[in-house]
C-alpha positions as CSV (number, residue, x, y, z in Angstrom):
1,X,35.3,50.8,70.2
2,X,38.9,51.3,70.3
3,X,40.5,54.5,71.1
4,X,44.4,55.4,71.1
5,X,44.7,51.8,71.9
6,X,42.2,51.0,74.5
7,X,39.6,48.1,74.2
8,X,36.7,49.5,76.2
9,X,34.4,47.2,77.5
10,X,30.6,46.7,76.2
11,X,29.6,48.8,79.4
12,X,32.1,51.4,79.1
13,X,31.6,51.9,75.5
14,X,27.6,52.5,76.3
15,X,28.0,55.0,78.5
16,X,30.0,56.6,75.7
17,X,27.7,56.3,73.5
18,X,24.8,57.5,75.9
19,X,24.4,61.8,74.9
20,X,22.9,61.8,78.2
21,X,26.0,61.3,80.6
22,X,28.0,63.9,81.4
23,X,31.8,62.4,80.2
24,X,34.6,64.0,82.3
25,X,37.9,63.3,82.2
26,X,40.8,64.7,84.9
27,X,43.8,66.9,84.3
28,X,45.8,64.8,85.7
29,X,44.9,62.2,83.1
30,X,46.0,64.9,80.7
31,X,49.3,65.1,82.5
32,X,50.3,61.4,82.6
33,X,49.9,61.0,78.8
34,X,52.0,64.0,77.9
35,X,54.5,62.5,80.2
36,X,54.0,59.0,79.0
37,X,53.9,60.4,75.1
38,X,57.3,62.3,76.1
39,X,59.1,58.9,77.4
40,X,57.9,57.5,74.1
41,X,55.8,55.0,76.2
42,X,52.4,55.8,73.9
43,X,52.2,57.9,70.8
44,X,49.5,60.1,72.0
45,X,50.8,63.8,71.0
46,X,48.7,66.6,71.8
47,X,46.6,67.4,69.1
48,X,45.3,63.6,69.3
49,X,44.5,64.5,73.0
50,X,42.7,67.3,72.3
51,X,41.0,65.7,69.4
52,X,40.2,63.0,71.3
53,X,38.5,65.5,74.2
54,X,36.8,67.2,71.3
55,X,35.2,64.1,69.4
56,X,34.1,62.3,72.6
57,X,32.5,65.5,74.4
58,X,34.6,65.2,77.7
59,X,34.8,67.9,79.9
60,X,38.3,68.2,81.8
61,X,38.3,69.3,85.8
62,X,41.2,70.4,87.0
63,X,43.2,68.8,89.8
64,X,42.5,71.2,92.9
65,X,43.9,71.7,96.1
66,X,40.7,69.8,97.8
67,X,41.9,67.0,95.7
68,X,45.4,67.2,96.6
69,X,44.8,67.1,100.6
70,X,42.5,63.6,100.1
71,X,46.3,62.2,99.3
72,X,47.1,61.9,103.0
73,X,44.1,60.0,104.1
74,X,44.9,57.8,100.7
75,X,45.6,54.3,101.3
76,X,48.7,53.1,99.4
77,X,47.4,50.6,96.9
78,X,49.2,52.4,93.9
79,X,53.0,53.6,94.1
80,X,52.3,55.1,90.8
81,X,51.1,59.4,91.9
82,X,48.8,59.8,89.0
83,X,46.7,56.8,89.8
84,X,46.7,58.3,93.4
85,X,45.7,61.8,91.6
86,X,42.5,60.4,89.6
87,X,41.6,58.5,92.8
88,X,41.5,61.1,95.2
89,X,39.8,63.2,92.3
90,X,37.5,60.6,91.4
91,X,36.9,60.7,95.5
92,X,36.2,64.0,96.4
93,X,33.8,64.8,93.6
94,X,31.9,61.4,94.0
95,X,32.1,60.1,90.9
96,X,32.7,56.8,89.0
97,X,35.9,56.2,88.1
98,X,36.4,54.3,84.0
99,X,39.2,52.3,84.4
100,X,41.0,48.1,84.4
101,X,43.3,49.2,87.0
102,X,42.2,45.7,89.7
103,X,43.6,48.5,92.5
104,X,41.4,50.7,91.8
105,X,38.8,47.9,93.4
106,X,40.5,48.2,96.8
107,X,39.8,51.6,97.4
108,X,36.8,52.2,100.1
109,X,33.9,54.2,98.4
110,X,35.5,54.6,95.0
111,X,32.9,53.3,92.2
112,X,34.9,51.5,89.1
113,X,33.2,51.1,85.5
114,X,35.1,48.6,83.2
């Protein structure tokens, strides 16, 4: 399955597939493609974005203050703030994080699915 782009892997593409998971996806995601899609990096404009939320179920949680304040206690393995962002989120609300980032492996406690 290939969406805007992405090659998911076999695993990744199951629990897509599975009606039974409960498929959220941060804000802050949200954020970073608008700002990606406005430096021209992807071609991802908004109504593909929302489509895209639509067709695959996702529900969006918003980036909270709770989330926010995990940032100090956040080791530095990223420079880039929006990686930071879905971390800590991914943190505080103990949940598995979809994503080939290799840093995201070197955070303590965070689960990765690729």
């Amino acid at each position: 399955m290939a969406a805007t782009g992405v090659q998911f892997s076999k695993r990744v593409q199951s629990l897509l597939a599975n009606l039974d998971n409960e498929l959220l996806l941060g804000s802050t995601s949200i954020l970073e493609i608008a700002l990606k899609h406005a430096r021209k990096k992807i071609d991802m404009p908004e109504a593909l974005v929302q489509q895209a939320v639509q067709d695959l179920g996702l529900t969006v949680i918003a980036f909270e203050p709770r989330h926010a304040y995990r940032l100090f206690t956040l080791p530095m393995h990223h420079g880039d703030p929006f990686d930071r962002m879905i971390v800590a989120t991914a943190l505080v609300e103990d949940l598995p994080l979809v994503g080939g980032d290799r840093q995201f492996a070197h955070y303590n406690g965070l689960r990765v699915i690729w």
